[in-house]
C-alpha positions in Angstrom: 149.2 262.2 349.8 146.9 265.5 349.1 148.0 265.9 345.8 147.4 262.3 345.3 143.7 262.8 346.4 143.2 265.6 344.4 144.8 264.0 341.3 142.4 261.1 342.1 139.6 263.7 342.5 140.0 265.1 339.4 140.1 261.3 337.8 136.8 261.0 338.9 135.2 263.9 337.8 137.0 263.7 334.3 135.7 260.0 333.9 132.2 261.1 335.7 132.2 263.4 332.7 132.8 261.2 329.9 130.2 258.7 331.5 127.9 261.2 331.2 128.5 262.5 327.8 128.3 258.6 326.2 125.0 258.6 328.2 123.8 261.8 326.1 125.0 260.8 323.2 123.4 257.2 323.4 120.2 258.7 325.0 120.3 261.5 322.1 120.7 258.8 319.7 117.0 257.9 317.2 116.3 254.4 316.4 114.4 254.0 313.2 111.9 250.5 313.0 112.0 249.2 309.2 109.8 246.7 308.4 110.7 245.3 305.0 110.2 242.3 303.0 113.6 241.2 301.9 116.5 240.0 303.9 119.6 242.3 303.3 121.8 239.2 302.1 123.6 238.2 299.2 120.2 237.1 297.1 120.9 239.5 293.5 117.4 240.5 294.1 118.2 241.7 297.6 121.2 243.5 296.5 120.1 247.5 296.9 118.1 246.3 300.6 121.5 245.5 301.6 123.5 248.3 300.5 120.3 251.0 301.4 120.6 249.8 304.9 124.8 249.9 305.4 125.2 252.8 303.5 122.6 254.7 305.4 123.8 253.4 309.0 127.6 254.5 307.9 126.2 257.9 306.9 123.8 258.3 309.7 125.6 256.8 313.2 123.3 259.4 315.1 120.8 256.9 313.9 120.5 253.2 314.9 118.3 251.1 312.6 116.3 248.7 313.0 115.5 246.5 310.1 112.8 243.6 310.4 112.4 241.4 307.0 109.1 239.9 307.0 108.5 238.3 303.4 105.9 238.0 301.7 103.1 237.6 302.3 104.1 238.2 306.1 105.0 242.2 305.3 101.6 242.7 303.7 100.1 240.3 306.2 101.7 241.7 309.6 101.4 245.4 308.1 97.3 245.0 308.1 96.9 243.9 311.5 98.9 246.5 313.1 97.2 248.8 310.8 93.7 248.2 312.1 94.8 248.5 315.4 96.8 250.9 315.5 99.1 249.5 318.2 102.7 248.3 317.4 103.6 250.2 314.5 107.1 250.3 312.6 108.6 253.8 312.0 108.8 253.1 308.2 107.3 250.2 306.5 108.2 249.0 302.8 104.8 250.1 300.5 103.5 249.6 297.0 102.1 252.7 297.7 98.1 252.8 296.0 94.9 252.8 298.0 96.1 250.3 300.0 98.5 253.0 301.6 96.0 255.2 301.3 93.1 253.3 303.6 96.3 253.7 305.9 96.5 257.2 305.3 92.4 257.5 305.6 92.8 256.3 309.0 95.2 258.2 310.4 98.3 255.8 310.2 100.4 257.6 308.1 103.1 260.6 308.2 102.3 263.4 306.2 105.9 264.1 304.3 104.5 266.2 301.4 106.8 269.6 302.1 109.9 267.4 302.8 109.4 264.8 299.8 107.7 267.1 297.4 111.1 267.9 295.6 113.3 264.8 295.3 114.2 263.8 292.0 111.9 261.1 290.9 109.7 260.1 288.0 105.9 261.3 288.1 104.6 257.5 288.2 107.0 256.7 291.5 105.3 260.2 293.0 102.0 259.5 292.2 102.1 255.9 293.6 103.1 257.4 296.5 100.3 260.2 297.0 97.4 260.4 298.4 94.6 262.4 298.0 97.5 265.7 297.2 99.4 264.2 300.5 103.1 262.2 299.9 103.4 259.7 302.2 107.1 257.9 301.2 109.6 257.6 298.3 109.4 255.0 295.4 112.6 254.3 294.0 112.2 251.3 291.3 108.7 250.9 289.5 107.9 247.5 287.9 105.8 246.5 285.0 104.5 243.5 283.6 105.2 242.6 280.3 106.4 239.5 278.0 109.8 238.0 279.3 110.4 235.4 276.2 113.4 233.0 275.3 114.8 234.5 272.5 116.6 231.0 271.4 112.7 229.2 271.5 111.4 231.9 269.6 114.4 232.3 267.0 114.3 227.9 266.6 110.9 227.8 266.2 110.8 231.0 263.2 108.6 232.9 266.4 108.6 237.0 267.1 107.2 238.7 269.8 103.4 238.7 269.5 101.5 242.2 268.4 98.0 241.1 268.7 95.9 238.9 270.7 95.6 236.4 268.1 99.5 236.6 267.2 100.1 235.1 270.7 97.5 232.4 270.4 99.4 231.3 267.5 102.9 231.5 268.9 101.2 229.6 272.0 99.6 226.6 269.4 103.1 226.3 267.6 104.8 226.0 271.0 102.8 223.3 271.7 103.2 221.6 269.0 106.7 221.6 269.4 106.0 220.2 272.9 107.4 223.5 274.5 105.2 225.3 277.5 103.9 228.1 276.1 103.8 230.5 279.9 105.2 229.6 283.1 102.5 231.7 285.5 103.1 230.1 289.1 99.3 230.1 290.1 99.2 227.9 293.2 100.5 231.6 295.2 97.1 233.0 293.2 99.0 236.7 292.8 101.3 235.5 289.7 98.0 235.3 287.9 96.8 238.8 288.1 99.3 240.3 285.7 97.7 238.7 282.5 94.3 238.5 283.6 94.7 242.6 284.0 96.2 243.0 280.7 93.1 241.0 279.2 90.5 243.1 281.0 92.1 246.1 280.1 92.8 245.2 276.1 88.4 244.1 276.2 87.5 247.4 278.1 90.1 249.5 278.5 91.5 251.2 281.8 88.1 252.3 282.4 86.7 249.0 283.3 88.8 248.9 286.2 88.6 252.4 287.3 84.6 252.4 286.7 84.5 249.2 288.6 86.7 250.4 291.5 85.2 253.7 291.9 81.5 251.4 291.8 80.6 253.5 289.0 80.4 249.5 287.1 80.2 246.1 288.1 83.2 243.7 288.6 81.1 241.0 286.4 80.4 243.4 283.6 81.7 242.0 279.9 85.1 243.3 280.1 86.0 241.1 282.9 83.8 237.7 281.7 85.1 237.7 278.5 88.7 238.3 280.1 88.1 235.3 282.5 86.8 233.2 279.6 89.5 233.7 277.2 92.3 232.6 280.4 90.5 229.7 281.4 90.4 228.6 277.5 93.7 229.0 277.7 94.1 226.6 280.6 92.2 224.6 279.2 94.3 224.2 275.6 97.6 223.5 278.0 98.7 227.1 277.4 100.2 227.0 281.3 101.2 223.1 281.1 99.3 220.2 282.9 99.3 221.0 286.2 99.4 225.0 286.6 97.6 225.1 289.6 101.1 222.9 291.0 103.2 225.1 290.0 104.2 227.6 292.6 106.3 231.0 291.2 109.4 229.9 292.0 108.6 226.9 289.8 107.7 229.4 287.2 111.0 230.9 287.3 112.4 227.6 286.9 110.6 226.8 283.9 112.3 230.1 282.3 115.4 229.0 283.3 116.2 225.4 282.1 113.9 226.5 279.0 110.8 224.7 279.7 108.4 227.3 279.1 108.7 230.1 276.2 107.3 233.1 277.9 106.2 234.2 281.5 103.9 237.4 281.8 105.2 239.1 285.3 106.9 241.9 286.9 110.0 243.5 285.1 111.6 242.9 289.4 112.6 239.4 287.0 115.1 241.1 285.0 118.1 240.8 287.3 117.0 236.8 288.1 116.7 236.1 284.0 119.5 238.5 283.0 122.1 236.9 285.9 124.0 233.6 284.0 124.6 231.9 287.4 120.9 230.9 287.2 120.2 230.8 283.6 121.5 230.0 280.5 118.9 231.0 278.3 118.8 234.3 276.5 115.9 236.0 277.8 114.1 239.2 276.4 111.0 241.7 277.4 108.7 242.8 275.0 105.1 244.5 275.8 101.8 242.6 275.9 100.2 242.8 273.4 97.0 244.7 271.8 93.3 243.1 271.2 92.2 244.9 267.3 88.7 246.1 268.2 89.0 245.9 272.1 89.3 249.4 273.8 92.5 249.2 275.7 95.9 249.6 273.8 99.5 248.7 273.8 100.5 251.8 275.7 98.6 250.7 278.8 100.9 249.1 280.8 100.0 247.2 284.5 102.7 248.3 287.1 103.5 249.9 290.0 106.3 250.7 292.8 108.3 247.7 293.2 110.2 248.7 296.3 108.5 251.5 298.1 108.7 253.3 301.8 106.0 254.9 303.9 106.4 256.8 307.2 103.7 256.3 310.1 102.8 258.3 313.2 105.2 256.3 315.3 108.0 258.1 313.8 106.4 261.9 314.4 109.0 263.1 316.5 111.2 261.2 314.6 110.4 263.4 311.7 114.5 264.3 310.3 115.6 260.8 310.9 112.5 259.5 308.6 113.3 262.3 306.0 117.1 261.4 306.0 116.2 258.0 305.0 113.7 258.6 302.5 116.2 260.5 300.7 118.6 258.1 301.1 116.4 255.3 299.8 115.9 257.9 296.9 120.3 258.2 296.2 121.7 257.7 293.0 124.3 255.6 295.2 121.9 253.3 297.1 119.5 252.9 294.0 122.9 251.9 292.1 123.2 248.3 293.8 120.0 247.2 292.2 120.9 244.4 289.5 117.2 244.6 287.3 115.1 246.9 288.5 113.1 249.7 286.6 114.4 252.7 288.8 113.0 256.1 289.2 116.0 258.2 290.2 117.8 260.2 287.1 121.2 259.4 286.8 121.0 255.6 287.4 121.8 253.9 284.7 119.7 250.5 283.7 121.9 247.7 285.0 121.2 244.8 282.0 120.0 244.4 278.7 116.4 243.4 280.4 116.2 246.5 282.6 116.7 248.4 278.9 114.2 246.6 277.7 111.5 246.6 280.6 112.2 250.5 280.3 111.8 251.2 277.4 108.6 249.6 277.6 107.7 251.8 280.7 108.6 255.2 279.0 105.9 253.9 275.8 103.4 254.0 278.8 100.2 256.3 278.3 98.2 254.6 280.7 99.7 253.1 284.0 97.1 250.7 285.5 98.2 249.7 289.7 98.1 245.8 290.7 94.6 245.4 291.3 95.8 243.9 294.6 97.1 246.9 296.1 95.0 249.4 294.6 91.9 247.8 296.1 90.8 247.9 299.9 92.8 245.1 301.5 89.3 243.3 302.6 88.7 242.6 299.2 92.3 241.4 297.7 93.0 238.1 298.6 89.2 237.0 297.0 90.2 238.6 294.3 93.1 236.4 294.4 90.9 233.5 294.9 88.9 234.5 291.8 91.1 234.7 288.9 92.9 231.6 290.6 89.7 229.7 290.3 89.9 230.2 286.6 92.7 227.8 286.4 90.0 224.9 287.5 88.3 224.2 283.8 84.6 223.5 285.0 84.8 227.4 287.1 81.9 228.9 286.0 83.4 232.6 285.5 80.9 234.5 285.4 79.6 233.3 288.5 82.5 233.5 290.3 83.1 237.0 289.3 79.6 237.9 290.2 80.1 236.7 294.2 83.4 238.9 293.9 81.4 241.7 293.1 78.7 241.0 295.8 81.5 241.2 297.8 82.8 244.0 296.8 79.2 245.5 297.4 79.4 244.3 301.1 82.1 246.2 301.8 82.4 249.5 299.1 78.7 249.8 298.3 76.8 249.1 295.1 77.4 250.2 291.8 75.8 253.5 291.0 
């Protein structure tokens, strides 16, 4: 009977033990707070979310993540309010990096990870994008660009190549016409599909610098470069350039047009490559090509409109979090995550493009002298959804442009300060 109560004695203490050693160990163990944009499903677009996040919880099971997808708008949307209050933030939160992150990082949101992010492999652009003033804040693993995406079989039918000039495009466009074919799908009833080509025009009138001077309020947001730009769209609207309705057609609608071959061309984000490249949604043989140049404007072919396409920043929350955050930037930043992705432009070395488009998109990106952000997150966010507003109010022919670029700017004074 003793030795029975000592054996049983000894059961206690050795399960007492192991009770307390799982309590360590679950106690010990960091959870990480993602808040992303995509759901990590089956979507081909969604394909490296999902693999980031199970390859870095069956590397890491010290860690537990926690991944919130939010969509869009409701990443950009839900990442602003917490922002300004400071209350509730994630651990990491997917960026496009720009000023954007870096009014985050001017008030004191953000997670200094220079020293630990300074030397993974990366291109310069995905860096930069992610630095602010000399201080890294995340990892960028794909960049995007906007360019031409064009069905090759409408161009080759009709005796069409892709357009050099200004003018070359406006012809391509007329003959399209003619042929009863949508010339661009452009999705402008979500107002950001717009902003791609409406950069491109202000920068081929005025160069970078119209942007830069304007956004730095060393120039006006209504000065020539962007009237002109506005007018030139809104003529287009106005010739059927974008089809009856454009201001009906929401971007997935625009991606439909590309896919049954409805519309010839669609001037967006190279993130499209693995959607126009994947035959399960589209039978049409579709190519990238860069936009073209305006002969006697200042900006050139080389200045491309881009930024991060799927991008990570760390805030305070996660400050004594600090290895756990590091250990999935670098992750995010693996040739084996970054390998999942189906179409994206990628920054890590050593993964190879994954279509024909990717190819294509980047080999546009490495002709790139000039990288110009999306106006829409390089600009304060009190200040990007009118700009939105704006160029969408371009699409309605009796706009007066000029006017409604100059209430922009007064805005823009209202909350950045005059021009100098």
């Amino acid at each position: 009977m003793f030795k029975n109560k000592k054996l049983f004695v000894a059961m206690l203490l050795v399960l007492a033990l192991c009770v307390g050693l799982l309590s360590t160990a679950a106690a010990s163990k960091v959870k990480l707070t993602v808040w992303g944009r995509d759901l990590p499903d089956d979507d081909p677009s969604h394909a490296y979310i999902k693999a980031l996040l199970e390859g870095f919880q069956a590397k890491n099971p010290d860690i537990e993540l926690e991944y919130i997808a939010l969509g869009d708008p409701g990443l950009m949307d839900k990442t602003k309010v917490v922002m300004a209050s400071g209350r509730d933030l994630p651990d990491i939160f997917q960026s496009w990096g720009g000023s954007v992150m870096g009014g985050y990082a001017d008030a004191g949101r953000l997670l200094d990870l220079t020293k630990e992010l300074k030397d993974v492999p990366g291109s310069v652009a995905a860096q930069s994008a992610m630095t602010w003033k000399g201080k890294i804040y995340g990892v960028a693993p794909f960049f995007a660009i906007a360019g031409i995406f064009y069905n090759e079989r409408i161009f080759e039918e009709n005796g069409l190549t892709p357009p050099k000039t200004i003018a070359e495009m406006e012809k391509i466009a007329d003959t399209l016409l003619a042929k009863g074919i949508q010339p661009f799908a452009c999705g402008v009833r979500d107002k950001w599909p717009a902003l791609a080509m409406y950069m491109y025009l202000v920068d081929r009138y005025g160069g970078v610098e119209a942007f830069n001077n304007a956004q730095a309020r060393a120039g006006r947001f209504d000065t020539e470069p962007f009237v002109k730009a506005a007018q030139l769209y809104q003529d287009w609207v106005k010739k059927g350039y974008f089809g009856r309705t454009p201001l009906g057609e929401a971007y997935g609608d625009a991606q439909q047009s590309m896919y049954v071959g409805k519309a010839a061309m669609h001037v967006t984000g190279s993130w499209m490559c693995a959607q126009y490249s994947d035959p399960t949604l589209t039978d049409q043989p579709i190519a990238f090509a860069a936009f073209p140049e305006l002969p006697g404007g200042k900006g050139k072919a080389s200045d491309i409109m881009g930024q991060t396409d799927i991008g990570f920043a760390a805030t305070i929350a996660a400050k004594d979090k600090k290895d756990a955050v590091v250990r999935f930037m670098k992750y995010a930043m693996s040739v084996e995550a970054c390998s999942a992705e189906p179409g994206r432009i990628c920054s890590v070395p050593g993964v190879p493009a994954p279509s024909r488009l990717t190819e294509m998109a980047a080999a546009v990106f490495g002709q790139a002298k000039e990288i110009q952000f999306w106006w829409d997150q390089d600009l304060p966010p009190m200040v990007t959804t009118p700009l939105n507003d704006t160029i969408q109010s371009f699409f309605i022919v009796d706009t007066d442009v000029k006017k409604a670029l100059t209430a922009f700017e007064e805005l823009v004074e209202e909350n950045l300060g005059p021009a100098k």
